[in-house]
Structures are given as C-alpha cells and as structure tokens.
Steps between C-alpha positions, in 0.01 A plus 500: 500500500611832430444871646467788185535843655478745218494856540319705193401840455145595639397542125562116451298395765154429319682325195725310672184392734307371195803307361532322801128416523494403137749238594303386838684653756283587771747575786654798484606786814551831475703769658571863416876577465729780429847440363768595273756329222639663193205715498605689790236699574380872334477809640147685572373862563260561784385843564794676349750270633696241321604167679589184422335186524713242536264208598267413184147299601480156354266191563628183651388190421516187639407129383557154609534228212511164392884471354315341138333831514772719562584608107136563442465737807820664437435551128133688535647739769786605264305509217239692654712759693745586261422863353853530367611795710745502807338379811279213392627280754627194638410131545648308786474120549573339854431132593215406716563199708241477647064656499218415762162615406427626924110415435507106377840457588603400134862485464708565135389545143126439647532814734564716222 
C-alpha cells in the first residue's frame, strides 16, 4: 500500500477531484497549505504599501492506495494539475505498512 501526498494549486483542486473519482477513488483528505519552491513567492500592494509574500497557498492532498493502483492514481493527479506554469506542484509517495479501518476493525487493502 502506498501514501500519495500531492500538493496542487487551489485552481487544480476541482479537476484533479474529478480525475480521481473518474478512476474510483473515493478516499481522499484535505488540508490547506502554504509553501514555497522555485516559485518563491511574489510581492503584493496593500493600501499603498508593497510587501512580499513569501508563503504561496496551495491544497494538500492526501490518499491511501492499493500498490496495483498506484500508476493510475498518480497519473490522473498529474495530468489533471499540470497548468504548465511554475508552481503546479509535487507528488510524494511513502509506504504504508500498515491501515485499520477504527469502526469494523478491518486491517490492510480492505481498510482503504
């Protein structure tokens, strides 16, 4: 089993959501970000005064796979978040060894 974190830009969110449920992944969490890379940030003017904002917003996203499933998963969030432009993201993969669903006590592939 594997772990896909994948952080997009907040303009992704909605296509990237309907490639994953167009491939039947249901379980999905979500938590608001802020973060830098090459992008580095921009600078803003708010009432007359310029500043710099260093910390860009971005979505995180997390889901728990099957490993035959991985390449599919992986594939519709690229495909769906890429605009082209700097800052479209990253995909992580970490190994799961283990998942218990708390409610039934399911352990594995069946949790997920």
């Amino acid at each position: 089993m594997k772990m896909v974190q994948a952080v997009i830009k907040h303009t992704r969110l909605d296509a990237v959501q309907k490639a994953l449920m167009a491939i039947d992944v249901h379980g999905v969490t979500l938590t608001e970000a802020k973060g830098f890379g090459r992008q580095k940030g921009h600078t803003e003017v708010y009432r007359g005064v310029e500043y710099e904002v260093r910390f860009l917003p971005k979505i995180k996203l997390e889901i728990a796979t099957p490993d035959e499933k991985l390449e599919e998963v992986l594939a519709a969030i690229q495909t769906a978040a890429r605009t082209g432009e700097i800052g479209d993201g990253k995909i992580f993969v970490y190994e799961i060894s283990d998942v218990i669903r708390i409610r039934t006590g399911e352990r594995g592939k069946e949790a997920i």
